[in-house]
C-alpha positions as CSV (number, residue, x, y, z in Angstrom):
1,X,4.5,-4.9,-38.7
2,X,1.1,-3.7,-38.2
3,X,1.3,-1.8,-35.0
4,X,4.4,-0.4,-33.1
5,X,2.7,-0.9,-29.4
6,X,5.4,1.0,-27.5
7,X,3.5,4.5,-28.2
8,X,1.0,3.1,-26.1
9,X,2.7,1.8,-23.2
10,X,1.3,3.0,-19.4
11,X,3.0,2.3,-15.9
12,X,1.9,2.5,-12.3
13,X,3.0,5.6,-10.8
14,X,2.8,5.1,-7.0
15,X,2.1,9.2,-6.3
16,X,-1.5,9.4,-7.4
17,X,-1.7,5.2,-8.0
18,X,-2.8,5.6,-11.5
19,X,-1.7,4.4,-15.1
20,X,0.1,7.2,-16.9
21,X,1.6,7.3,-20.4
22,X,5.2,6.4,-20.8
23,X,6.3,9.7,-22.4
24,X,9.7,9.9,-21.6
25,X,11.6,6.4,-20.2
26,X,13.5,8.3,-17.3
27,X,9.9,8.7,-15.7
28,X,9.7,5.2,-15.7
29,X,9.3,3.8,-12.6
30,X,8.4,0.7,-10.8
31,X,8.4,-3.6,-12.7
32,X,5.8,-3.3,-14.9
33,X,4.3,-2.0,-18.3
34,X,0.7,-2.1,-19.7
35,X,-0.4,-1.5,-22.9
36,X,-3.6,-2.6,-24.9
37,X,-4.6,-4.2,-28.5
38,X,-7.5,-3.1,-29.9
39,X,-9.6,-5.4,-31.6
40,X,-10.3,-3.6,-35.0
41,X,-7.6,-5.4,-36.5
42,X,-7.4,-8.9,-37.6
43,X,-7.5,-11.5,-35.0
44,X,-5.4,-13.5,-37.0
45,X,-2.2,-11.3,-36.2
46,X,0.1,-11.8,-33.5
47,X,1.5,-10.0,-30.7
48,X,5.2,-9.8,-31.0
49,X,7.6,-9.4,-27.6
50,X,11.5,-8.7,-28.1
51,X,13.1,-8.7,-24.9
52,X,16.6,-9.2,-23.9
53,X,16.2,-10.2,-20.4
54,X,13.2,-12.7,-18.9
55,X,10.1,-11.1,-19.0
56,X,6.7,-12.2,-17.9
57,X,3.2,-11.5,-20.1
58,X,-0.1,-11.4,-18.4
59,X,-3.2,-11.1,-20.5
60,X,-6.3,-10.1,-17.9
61,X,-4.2,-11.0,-15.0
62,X,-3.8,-14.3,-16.0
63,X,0.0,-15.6,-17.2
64,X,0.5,-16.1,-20.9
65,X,4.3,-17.2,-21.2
66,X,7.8,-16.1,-20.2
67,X,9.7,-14.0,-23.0
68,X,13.2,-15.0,-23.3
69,X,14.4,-13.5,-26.5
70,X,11.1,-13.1,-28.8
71,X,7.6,-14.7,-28.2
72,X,4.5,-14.6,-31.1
73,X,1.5,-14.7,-29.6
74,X,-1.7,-15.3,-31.4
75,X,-4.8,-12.4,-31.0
76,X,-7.3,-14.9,-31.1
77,X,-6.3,-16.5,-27.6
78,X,-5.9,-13.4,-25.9
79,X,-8.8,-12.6,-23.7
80,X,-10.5,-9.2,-23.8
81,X,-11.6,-6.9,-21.2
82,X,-15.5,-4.7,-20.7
83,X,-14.2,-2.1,-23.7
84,X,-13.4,-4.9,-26.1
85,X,-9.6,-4.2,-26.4
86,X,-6.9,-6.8,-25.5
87,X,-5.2,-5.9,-22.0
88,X,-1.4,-7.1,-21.6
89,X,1.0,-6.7,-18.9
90,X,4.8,-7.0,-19.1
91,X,6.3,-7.9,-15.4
92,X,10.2,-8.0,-14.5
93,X,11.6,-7.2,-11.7
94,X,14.4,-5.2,-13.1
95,X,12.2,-4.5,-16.2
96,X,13.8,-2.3,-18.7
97,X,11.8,-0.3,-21.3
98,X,14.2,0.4,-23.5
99,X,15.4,-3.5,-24.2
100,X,11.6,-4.2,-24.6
101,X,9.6,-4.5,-28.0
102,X,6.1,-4.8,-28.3
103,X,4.4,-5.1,-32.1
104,X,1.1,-6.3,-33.6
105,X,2.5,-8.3,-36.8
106,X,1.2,-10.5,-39.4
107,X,2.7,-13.6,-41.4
108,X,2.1,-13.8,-44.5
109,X,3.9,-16.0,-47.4
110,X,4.7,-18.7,-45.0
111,X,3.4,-21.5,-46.9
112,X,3.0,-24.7,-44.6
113,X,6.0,-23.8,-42.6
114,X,4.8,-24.2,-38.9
115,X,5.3,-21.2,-37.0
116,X,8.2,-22.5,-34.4
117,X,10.1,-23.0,-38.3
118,X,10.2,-19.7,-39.0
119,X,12.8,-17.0,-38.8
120,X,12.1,-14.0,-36.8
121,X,14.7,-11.0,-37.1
122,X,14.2,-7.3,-35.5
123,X,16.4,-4.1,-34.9
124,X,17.7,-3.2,-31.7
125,X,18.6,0.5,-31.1
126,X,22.2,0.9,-29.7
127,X,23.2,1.8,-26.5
128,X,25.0,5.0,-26.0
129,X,26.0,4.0,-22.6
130,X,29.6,2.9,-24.0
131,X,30.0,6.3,-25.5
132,X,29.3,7.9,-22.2
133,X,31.0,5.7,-20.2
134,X,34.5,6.1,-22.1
135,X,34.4,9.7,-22.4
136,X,33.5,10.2,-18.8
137,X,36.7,8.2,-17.9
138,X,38.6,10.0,-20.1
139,X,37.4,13.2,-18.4
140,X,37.7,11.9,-15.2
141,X,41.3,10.8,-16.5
142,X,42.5,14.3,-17.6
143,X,41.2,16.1,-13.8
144,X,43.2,13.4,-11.8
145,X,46.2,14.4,-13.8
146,X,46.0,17.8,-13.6
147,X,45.2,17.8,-9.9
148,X,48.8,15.3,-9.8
149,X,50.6,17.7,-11.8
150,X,49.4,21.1,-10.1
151,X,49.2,19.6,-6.4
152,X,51.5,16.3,-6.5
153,X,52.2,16.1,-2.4
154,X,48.2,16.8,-1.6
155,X,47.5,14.0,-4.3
156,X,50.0,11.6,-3.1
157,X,48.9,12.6,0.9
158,X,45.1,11.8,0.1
159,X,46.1,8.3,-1.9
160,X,48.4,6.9,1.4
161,X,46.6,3.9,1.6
162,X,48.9,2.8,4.7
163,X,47.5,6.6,6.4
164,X,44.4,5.3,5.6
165,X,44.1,2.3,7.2
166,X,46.2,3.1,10.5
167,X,45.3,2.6,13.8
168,X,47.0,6.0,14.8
169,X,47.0,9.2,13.0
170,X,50.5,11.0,14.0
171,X,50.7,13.2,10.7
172,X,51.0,16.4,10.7
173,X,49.3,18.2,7.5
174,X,48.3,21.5,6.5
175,X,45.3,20.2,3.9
176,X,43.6,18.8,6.9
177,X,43.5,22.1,9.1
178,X,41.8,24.6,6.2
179,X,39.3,21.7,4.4
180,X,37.4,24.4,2.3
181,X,41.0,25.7,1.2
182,X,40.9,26.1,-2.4
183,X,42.9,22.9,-3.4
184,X,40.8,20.3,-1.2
185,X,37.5,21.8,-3.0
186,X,39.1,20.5,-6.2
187,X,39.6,17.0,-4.8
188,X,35.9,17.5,-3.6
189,X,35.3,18.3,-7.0
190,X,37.2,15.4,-8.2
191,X,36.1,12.8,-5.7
192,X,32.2,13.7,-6.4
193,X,32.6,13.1,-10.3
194,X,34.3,10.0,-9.5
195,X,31.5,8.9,-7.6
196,X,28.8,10.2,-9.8
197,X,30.4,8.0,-12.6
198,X,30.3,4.9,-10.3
199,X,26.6,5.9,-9.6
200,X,25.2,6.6,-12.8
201,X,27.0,3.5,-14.3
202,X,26.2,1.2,-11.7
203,X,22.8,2.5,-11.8
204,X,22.2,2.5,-15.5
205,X,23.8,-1.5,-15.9
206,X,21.6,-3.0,-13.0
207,X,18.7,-1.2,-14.5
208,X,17.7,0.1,-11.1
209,X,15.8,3.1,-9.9
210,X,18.1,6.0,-8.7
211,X,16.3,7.7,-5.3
212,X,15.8,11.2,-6.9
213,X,16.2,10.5,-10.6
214,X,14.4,7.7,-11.6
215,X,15.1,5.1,-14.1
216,X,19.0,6.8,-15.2
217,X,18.7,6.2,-19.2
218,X,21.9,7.1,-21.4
219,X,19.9,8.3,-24.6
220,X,23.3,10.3,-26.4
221,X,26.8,11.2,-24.9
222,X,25.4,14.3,-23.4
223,X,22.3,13.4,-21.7
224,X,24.6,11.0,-19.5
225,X,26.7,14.2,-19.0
226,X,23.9,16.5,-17.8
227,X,22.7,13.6,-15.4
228,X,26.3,13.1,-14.6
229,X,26.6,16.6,-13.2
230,X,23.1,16.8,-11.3
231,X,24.1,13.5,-9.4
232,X,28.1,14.9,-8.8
233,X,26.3,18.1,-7.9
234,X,24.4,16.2,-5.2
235,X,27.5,14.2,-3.8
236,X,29.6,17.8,-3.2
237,X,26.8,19.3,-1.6
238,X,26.5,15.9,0.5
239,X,30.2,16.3,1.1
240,X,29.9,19.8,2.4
241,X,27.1,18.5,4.7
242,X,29.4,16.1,6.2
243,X,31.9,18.2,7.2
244,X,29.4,20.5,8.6
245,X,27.7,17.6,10.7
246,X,31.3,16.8,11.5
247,X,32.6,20.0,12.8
248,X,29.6,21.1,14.7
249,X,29.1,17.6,16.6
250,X,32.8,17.2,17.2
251,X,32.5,20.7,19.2
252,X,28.9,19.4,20.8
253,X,31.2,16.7,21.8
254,X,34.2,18.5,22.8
255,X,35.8,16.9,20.2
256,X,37.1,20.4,17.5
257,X,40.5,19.2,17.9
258,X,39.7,15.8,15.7
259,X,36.9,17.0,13.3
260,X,39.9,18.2,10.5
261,X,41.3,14.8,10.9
262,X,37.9,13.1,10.8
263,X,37.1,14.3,7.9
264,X,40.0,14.4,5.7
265,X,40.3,10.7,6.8
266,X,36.8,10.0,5.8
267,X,37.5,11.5,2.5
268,X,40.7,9.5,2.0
269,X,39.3,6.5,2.5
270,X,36.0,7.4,0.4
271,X,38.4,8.2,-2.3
272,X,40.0,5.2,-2.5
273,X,37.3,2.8,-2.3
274,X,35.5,4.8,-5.2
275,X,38.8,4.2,-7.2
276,X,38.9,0.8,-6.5
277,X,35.6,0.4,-7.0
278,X,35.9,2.5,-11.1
279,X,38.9,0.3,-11.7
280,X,36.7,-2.6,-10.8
281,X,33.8,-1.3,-12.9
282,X,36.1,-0.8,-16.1
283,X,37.6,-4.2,-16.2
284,X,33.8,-5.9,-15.8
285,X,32.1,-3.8,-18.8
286,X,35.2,-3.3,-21.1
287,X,37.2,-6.6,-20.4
288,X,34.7,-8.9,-19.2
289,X,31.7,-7.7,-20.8
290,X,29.4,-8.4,-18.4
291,X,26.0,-7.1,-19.0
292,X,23.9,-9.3,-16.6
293,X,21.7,-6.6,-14.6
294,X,22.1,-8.7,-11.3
295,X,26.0,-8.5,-11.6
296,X,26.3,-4.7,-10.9
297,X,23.4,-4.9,-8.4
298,X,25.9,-7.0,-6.4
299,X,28.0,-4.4,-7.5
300,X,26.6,-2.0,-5.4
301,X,25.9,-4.0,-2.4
302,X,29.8,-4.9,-2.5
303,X,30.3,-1.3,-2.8
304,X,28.2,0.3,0.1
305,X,29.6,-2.4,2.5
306,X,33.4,-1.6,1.8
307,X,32.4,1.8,2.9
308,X,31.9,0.5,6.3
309,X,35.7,0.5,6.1
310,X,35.0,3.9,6.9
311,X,32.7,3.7,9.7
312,X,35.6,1.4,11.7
313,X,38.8,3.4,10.9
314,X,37.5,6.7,12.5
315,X,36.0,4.5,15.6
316,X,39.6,3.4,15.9
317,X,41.4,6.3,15.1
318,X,38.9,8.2,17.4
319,X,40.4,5.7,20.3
320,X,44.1,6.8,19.9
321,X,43.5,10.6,19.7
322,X,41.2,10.9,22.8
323,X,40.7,9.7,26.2
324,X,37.3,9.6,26.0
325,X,35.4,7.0,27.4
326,X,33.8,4.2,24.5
327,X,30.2,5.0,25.3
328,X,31.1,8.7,24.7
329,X,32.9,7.9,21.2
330,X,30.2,5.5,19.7
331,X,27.6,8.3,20.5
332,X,29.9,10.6,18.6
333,X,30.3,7.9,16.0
334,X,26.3,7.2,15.5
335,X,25.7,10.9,14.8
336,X,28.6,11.5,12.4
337,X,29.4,8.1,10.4
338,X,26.3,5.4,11.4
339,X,23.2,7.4,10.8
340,X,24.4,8.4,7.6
341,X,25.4,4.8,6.6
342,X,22.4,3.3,7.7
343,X,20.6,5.4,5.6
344,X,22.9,5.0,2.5
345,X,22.4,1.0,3.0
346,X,19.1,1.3,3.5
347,X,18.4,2.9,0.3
348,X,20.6,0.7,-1.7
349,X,19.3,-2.3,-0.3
350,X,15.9,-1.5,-1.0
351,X,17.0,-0.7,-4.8
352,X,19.3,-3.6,-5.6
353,X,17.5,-7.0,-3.7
């Protein structure tokens, strides 16, 4: 190896629409790196791309090749630009930094071997994401049964899946009519790790930009943990929102008598598609051992529609506990459940297609 290019690498940041260093890959954002070779080295070296995914390499705009696994290219064919260096771009749509190497080498001792002959072998740095991901569960694990074992009927009340997914809601419960009670802020508590696993896993496996955080990298075990707590942070504070939307529409509405159930049912039901949806997670990465990027991007689109679930079971719950008229519920319904999903699909959408 002559040069380790990845020192050098720039990216597009849309703010000021500029190059700027790649100092630290969380800034990363965008599908594509730059980077160029001087030309005070040999021109008999060659460029050397690692990649683990399919990766496109420009050289003055113009395509060079598609890197599969590792490409050579020779310095001599590479056109330069007014300074005299060699530009290159790197373009993926989900391009990942950190699976990317980029290295000015040169061959020597290879007799009259023909270059396709030889055998090229390089490092790759290990994920900590597997780390992370298995000590967050086992975390996540421990809260759930302490919650159980402390508060066993508010546990079993918020996992009724047949509650859930009733037409009517008869039930009578005390959780529902004090929601910033003491126990329901640690299911809140519970429900928004939950969820900022899913997120930050998701997030991290389909290589996509998180609104708010950037590229989510897991460097070590508790770099994933801080970013694990800033996104959980956001959800409970987004959950605390909602039930202040809720309550103050529902009495805009005339409607204070349903905003407890509302929301505890929206919770339920939230809580039980994120379970479903870790289970699901844990059985693709650990059983499975899926790694393809576009997998968990489906992932997530899977994910944010099952949560529709929620948008229908208030709208029909909301029928059987008031005799309001339809056009006065689905005005209700846009302002507390719709608005909010809309925007929640719009920003996954725009992330994972």
């Amino acid at each position: 190896m002559i040069k380790d290019l990845s020192n050098e690498w720039l990216y597009y940041n849309v703010g000021d629409k500029s190059l700027r260093p790649l100092v630290k890959l969380q800034e990363f954002e965008g599908n594509t790196l730059h980077f160029s070779i001087g030309r005070s080295g040999s021109l008999s070296d060659y460029l050397q791309l690692v990649s683990e995914d399919e990766l496109a390499v420009f050289n003055d705009q113009l395509l060079i090749d598609i890197v599969s696994d590792t490409l050579m290219v020779p310095l001599s064919t590479l056109s330069s630009d007014q300074i005299g260096n060699l530009p290159v771009t790197l373009y993926a749509k989900n391009i990942d930094p950190e699976t990317i190497e980029a290295k000015v080498v040169r061959l020597a001792n290879i007799g009259d071997a023909p270059l396709s002959d030889l055998a090229i072998s390089y490092m790759r740095e290990r994920s900590a994401f597997a780390e992370f991901f298995a000590f967050s569960i086992f975390i996540v694990l421990a809260m759930g049964a302490a919650l159980y074992h402390y508060f066993p009927r508010v546990f079993i009340d918020y996992l009724k899946v047949s509650r859930a997914f009733s037409m009517r809601d008869t039930e009578e419960n005390l959780v529902k009519s004090r929601p910033l009670s003491l126990v329901n802020i640690y299911f809140y508590i519970f429900l928004s790790l939950l969820s900022g696993l899913v997120i930050i896993s998701a997030y991290h496996l389909a290589k996509l930009q998180l609104p708010g955080f950037g590229r989510v990298y897991i460097y070590n075990i508790w770099f994933g943990v801080w970013v694990w707590i800033q996104i959980s942070v956001v959800i409970f504070g987004w959950l605390i929102a909602r039930l202040m939307l809720i309550y103050n529409i529902a009495q805009l509405f005339q409607l204070s008598s349903f905003s407890s159930n509302h929301f505890f049912n929206h919770l339920r039901i939230l809580l039980i598609v994120v379970l479903l949806a870790s289970g699901s997670m844990i059985f693709i990465f650990f059983t499975l051992s899926v790694q393809n990027p576009d997998s968990y991007s489906y992932f997530l689109l899977i994910l944010t529609a099952c949560l529709s679930l929620t948008v229908l079971m208030i709208y029909l719950k909301l029928m059987g506990a008031s005799g309001l008229k339809s056009l006065h519920l689905f005005s209700y319904l846009c302002t507390t459940e719709l608005v909010p999903y809309g925007i929640l699909l719009s920003v996954v959408i725009s992330q994972a297609i």
